[in-house]
C-alpha positions in Angstrom: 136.4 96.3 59.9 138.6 94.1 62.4 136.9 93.3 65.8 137.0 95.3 68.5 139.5 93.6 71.0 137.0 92.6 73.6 133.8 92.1 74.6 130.8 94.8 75.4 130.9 96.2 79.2 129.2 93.9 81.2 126.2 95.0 83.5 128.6 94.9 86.1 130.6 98.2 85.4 128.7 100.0 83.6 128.3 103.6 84.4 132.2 103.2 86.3 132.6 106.5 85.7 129.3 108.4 86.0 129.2 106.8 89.5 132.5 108.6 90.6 131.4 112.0 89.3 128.1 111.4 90.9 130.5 110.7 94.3 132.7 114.1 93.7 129.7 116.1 92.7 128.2 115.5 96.2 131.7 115.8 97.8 132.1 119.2 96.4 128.9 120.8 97.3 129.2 119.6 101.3 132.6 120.5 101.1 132.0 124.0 100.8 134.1 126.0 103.0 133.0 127.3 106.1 129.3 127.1 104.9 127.7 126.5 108.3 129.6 129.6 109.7 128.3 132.3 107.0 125.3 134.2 107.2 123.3 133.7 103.7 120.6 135.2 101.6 117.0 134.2 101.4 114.3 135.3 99.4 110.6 135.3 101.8 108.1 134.3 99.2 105.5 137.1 98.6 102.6 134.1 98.8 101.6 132.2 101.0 101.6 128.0 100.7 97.8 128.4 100.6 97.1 131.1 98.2 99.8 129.3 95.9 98.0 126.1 95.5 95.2 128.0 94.0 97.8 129.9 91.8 99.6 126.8 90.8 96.2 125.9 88.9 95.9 128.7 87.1 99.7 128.8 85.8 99.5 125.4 85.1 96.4 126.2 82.8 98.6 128.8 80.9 101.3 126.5 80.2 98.9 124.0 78.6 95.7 125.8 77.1 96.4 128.2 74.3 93.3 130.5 75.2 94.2 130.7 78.6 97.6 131.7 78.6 96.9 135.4 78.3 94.2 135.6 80.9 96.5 133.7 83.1 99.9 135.1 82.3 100.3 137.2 85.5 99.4 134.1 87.8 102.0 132.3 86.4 104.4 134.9 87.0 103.4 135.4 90.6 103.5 131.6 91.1 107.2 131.4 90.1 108.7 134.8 90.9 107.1 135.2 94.1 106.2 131.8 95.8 108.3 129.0 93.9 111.9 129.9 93.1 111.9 132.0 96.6 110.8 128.6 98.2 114.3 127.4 96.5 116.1 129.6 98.6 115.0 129.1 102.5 117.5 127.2 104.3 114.3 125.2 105.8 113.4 124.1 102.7 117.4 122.8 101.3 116.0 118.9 101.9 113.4 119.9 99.1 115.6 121.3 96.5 115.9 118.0 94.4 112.3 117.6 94.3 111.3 121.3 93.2 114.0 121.1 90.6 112.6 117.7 89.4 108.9 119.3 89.6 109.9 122.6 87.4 111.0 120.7 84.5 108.9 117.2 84.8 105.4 119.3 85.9 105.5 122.5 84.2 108.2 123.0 81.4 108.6 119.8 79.6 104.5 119.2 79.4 104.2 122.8 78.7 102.0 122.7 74.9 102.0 126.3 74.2 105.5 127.4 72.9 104.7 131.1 74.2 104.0 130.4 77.9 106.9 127.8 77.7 109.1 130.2 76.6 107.7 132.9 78.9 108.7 130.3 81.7 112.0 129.6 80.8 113.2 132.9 80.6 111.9 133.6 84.1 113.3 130.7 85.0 116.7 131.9 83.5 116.5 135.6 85.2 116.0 134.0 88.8 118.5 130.8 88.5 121.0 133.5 87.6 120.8 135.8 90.2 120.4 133.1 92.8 123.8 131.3 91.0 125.4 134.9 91.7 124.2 135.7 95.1 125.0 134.9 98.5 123.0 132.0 98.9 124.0 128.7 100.4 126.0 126.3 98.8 123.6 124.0 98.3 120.8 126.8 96.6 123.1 127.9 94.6 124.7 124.7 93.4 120.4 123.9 92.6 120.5 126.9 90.7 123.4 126.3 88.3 121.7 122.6 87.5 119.0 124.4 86.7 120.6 126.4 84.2 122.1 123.5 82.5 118.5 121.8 82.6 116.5 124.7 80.4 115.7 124.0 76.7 115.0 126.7 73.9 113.3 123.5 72.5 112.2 120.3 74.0 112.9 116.8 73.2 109.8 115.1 71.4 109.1 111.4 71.8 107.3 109.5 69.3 108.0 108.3 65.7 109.4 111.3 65.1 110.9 111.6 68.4 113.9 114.5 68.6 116.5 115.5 70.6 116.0 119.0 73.1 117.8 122.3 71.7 119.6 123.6 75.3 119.0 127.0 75.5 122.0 129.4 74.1 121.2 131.7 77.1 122.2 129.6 79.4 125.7 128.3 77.7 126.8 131.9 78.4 125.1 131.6 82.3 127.2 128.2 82.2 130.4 129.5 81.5 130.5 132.7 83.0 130.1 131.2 86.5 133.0 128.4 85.1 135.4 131.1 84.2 135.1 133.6 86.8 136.0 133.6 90.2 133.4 136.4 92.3 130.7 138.6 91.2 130.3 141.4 92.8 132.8 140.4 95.9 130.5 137.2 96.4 132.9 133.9 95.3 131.9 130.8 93.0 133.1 128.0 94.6 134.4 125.2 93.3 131.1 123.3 93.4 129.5 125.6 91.0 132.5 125.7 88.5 131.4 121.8 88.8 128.2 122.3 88.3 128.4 124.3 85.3 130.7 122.0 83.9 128.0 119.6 84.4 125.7 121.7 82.4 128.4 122.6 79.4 128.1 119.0 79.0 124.6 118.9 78.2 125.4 121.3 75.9 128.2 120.0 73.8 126.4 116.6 73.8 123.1 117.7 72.2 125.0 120.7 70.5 126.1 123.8 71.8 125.3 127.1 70.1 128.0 128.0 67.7 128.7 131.4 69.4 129.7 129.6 72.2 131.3 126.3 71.0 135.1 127.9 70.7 134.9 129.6 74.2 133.8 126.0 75.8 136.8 124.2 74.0 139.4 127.0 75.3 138.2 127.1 79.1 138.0 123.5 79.6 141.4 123.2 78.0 142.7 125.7 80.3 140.6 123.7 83.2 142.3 120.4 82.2 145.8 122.4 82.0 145.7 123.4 85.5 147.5 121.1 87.2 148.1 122.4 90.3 144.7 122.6 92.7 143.9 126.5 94.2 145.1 126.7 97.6 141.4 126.0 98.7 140.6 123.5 97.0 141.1 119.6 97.3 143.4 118.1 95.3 140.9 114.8 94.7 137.9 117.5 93.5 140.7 119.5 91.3 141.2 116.3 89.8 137.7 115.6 89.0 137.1 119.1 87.6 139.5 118.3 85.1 137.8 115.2 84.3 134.6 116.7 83.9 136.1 119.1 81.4 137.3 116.1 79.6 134.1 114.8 79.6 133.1 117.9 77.9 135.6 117.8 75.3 134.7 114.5 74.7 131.3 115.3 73.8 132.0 118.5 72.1 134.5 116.4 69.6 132.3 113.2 69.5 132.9 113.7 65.8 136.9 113.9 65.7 139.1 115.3 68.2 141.8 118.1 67.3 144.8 118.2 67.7 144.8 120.7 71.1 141.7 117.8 72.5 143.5 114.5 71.6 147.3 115.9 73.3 145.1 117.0 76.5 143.0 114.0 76.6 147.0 111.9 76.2 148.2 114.4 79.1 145.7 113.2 81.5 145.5 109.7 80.8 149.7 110.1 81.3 149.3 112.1 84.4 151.4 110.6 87.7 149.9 112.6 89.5 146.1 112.0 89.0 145.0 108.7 90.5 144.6 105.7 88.5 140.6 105.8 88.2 140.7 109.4 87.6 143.1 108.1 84.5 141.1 105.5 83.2 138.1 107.4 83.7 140.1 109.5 80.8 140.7 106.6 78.7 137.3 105.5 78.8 136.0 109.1 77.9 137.5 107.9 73.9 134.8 105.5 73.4 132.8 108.6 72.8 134.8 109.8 69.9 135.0 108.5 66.0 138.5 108.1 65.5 139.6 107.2 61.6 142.4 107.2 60.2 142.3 111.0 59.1 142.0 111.8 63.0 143.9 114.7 64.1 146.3 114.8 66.4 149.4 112.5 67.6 147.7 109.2 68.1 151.0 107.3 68.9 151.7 109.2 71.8 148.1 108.3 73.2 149.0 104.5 72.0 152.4 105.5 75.1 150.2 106.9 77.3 147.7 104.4 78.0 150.7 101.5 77.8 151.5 103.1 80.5 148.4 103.6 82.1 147.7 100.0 82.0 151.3 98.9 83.1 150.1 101.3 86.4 147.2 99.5 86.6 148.7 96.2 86.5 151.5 96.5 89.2 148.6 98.3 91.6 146.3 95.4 91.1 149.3 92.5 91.2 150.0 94.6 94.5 146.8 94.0 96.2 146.7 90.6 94.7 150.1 89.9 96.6 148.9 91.3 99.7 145.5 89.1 99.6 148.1 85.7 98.9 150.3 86.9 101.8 147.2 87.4 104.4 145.5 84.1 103.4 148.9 82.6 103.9 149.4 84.0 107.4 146.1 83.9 108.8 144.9 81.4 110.9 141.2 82.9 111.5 138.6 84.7 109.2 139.6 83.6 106.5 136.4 84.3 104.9 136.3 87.7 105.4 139.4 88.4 103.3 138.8 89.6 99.6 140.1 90.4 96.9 138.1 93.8 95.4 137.8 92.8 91.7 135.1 95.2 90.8 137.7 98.0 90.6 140.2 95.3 88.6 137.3 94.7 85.9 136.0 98.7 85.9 139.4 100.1 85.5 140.3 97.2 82.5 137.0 98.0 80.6 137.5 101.5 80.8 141.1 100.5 79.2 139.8 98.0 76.7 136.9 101.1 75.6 139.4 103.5 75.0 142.0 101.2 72.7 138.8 100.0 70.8 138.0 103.5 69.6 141.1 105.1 69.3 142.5 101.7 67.2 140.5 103.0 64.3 142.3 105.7 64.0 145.7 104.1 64.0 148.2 102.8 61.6 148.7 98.9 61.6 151.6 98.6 63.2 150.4 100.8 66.7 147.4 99.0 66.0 148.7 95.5 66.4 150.8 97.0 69.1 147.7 97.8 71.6 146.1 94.4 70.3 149.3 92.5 71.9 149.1 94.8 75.1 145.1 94.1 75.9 145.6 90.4 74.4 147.5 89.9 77.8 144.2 91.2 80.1 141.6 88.9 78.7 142.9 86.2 80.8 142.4 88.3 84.1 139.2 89.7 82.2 137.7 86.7 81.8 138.1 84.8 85.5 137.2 88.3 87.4 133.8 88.5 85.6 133.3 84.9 86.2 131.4 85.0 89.4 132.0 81.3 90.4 135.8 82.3 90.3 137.2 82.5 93.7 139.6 85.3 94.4 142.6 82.7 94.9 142.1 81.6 91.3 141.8 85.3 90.3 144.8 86.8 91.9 147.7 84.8 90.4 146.7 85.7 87.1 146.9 89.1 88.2 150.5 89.0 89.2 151.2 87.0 85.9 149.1 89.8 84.0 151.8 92.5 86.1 154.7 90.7 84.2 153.4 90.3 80.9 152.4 94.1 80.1 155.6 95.5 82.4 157.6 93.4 79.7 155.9 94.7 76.5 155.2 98.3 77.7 159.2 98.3 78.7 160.1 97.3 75.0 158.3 99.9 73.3 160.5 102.4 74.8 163.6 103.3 72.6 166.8 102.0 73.7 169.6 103.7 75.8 172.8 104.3 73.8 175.7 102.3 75.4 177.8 105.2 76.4 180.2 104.1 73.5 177.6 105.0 71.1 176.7 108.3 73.2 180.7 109.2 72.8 180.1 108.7 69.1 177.5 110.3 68.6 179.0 113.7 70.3 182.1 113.2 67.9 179.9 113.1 65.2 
């Protein structure tokens, strides 16, 4: 097997795009429209904090001692139904939804050793999440809620020897993409935050395995998701753009295996797309390294070879840009010069996320696109290899940059056909 054409991902950018979708996620949730101004559910917890401590005990015992789980059943149940997931939903208690999320699953599901009361739990668990997803709640409970969802096992992961992966619960894939695929229930609206937060969940799913009833229904609406080009009227254009990149994340996952046809033109789209920012693009491209491409992969691979030419030719002239500026301020300025930089962490993130993508998708290629992309990212490792060099100084960096800007401009330009003369164009009509 030929080499991949560069090096692993340094320490340095790893993660590029989880960080970004960590950044969106948080946008959406505070973005929420006019949630300061609405009046909002709240469930008053039936216990008190006192009489719950002595509960918690007693549930935790049923969760963890077989012979106990009966006797302490309906302590459990008032622990969760009527103390815990009402705490959830106060909006005095919204600065402590992380940590009761965290608890539930770290505290009392995950350590849970008797498969009944676990189960028992998580279908609790599943009943309140899903009316608190649906309700009139704040943003930020509900938003808690749907990561809940995505969060529930029917089977937890083991560690060990014979250490396996968790089963996500089937329930919840249809909890998941219900909220994704439907605008209100009962006149109360999903915003965009919790189509984002279920498509945080779907993810989970298709990357441990969704449940087969499920699996064709998740391909169609995050194809339709990554379709939509155009934001709602509502919604930002930047958070529209990241929805669509979470649904590609999804895809990517759910075809780790081999992408079809419908997948691999949708994942080309958006790596093509003017209109989505340049990290949003190679956030895309970088999404391949997930999938086994061979050379029985399905789809048209050669257009994906176009697409990310011209994703990196867009990546050069907006780098060789910046680069330009940097030489033009460090010419003219007479003061400070120390504080000017050049920002080469987003040169050497948006590069690897280019390289990762070609390295996987190469395997699937025929020799000649092959050598094609090989050419194309030969002309990076220059620029690749002074921007991770941390001794480099950013006017050694930057003229390689705008030589880099030349090189792949050239090459991705003579990959396009060429225009008929309009000699040949007269002919051609004749003919």
């Amino acid at each position: 097997m030929a080499a991949p054409f560069h090096r692993p991902v340094s320490s340095e950018t790893k993660g590029y795009s989880q960080i970004a979708s960590t950044v969106v996620l948080l946008l959406a949730v505070v973005a929420t429209p006019n949630a300061k101004a609405q009046r909002f559910q709240s469930i008053a917890p039936e216990i008190s904090v006192r009489e719950s401590k002595a509960m918690r005990g007693q549930a935790t015992k049923a969760l963890r001692d077989p012979a106990a789980f009966q006797a302490n059943k309906k302590a459990l149940d008032n622990y969760f139904t009527k103390y815990y997931f009402p705490s959830m939903t106060l909006p005095a208690k919204l600065g402590e939804l992380g940590k009761r999320r965290e608890n539930l699953f770290k505290q009392f599901l995950r350590p849970a050793k008797v498969a009944a009361a676990r189960e028992h739990l998580t279908d609790l668990t599943l009943k309140a999440m899903r009316s608190i997803a649906r309700g009139n709640y704040h943003p930020a409970v509900r938003y808690n809620a749907v990561l809940i969802l995505g969060l529930l096992d029917e089977k937890a992961a083991s560690t060990g020897a014979g250490a396996t992966q968790p089963v996500p619960l089937p329930a919840a894939a249809n909890e998941l993409l219900e909220l994704f695929e439907k605008d209100e229930f009962d006149q109360v609206q999903v915003p965009a935050s919790l189509k984002l937060g279920a498509l945080v969940g779907l993810e989970r799913h298709a990357r441990f395995g969704i449940d087969r009833q499920y699996a064709d229904r998740l391909t169609q609406a995050s194809l339709a998701m990554i379709a939509r080009e155009e934001p709602p009227a509502d919604l930002d254009p930047e958070v529209h753009h990241w929805m669509r990149c979470q649904a590609a994340r999804v895809l990517s996952r759910q075809f780790a295996g081999g992408p079809n046809a419908q997948v691999q033109a949708a994942l080309t789209g958006m790596i093509a797309d003017p209109h989505m920012s340049l990290d949003d693009r190679c956030s895309v491209a970088e999404l391949m390294k997930r999938i086994t491409y061979d050379s029985a992969a399905d789809g048209d691979l050669i257009a994906t070879v176009g697409a990310l030419g011209d994703l990196t030719k867009a990546v050069a002239g907006d780098e060789a840009e910046k680069a330009d500026n940097f030489q033009q301020k460090m010419l003219r300025s007479r003061s400070d010069i120390d504080e000017l930089i050049y920002e080469r962490r987003q040169l050497v993130a948006r590069l690897h996320a280019i390289y990762a993508g070609a390295n996987s998708l190469s395997k699937g290629l025929p020799g000649a696109e092959r050598q094609k992309l090989q050419t194309l990212l030969s002309m990076l490792d220059p620029v690749m290899e002074i921007a991770e060099d941390k001794d480099a100084g950013d006017l050694e960096i930057t003229p390689k940059v705008i030589e880099m800007e030349s090189q792949v401009r050239t090459v991705v330009e003579s990959w396009k056909p060429a225009k008929e003369t309009p000699a040949e164009e007269a002919e051609a009509d004749f003919s």
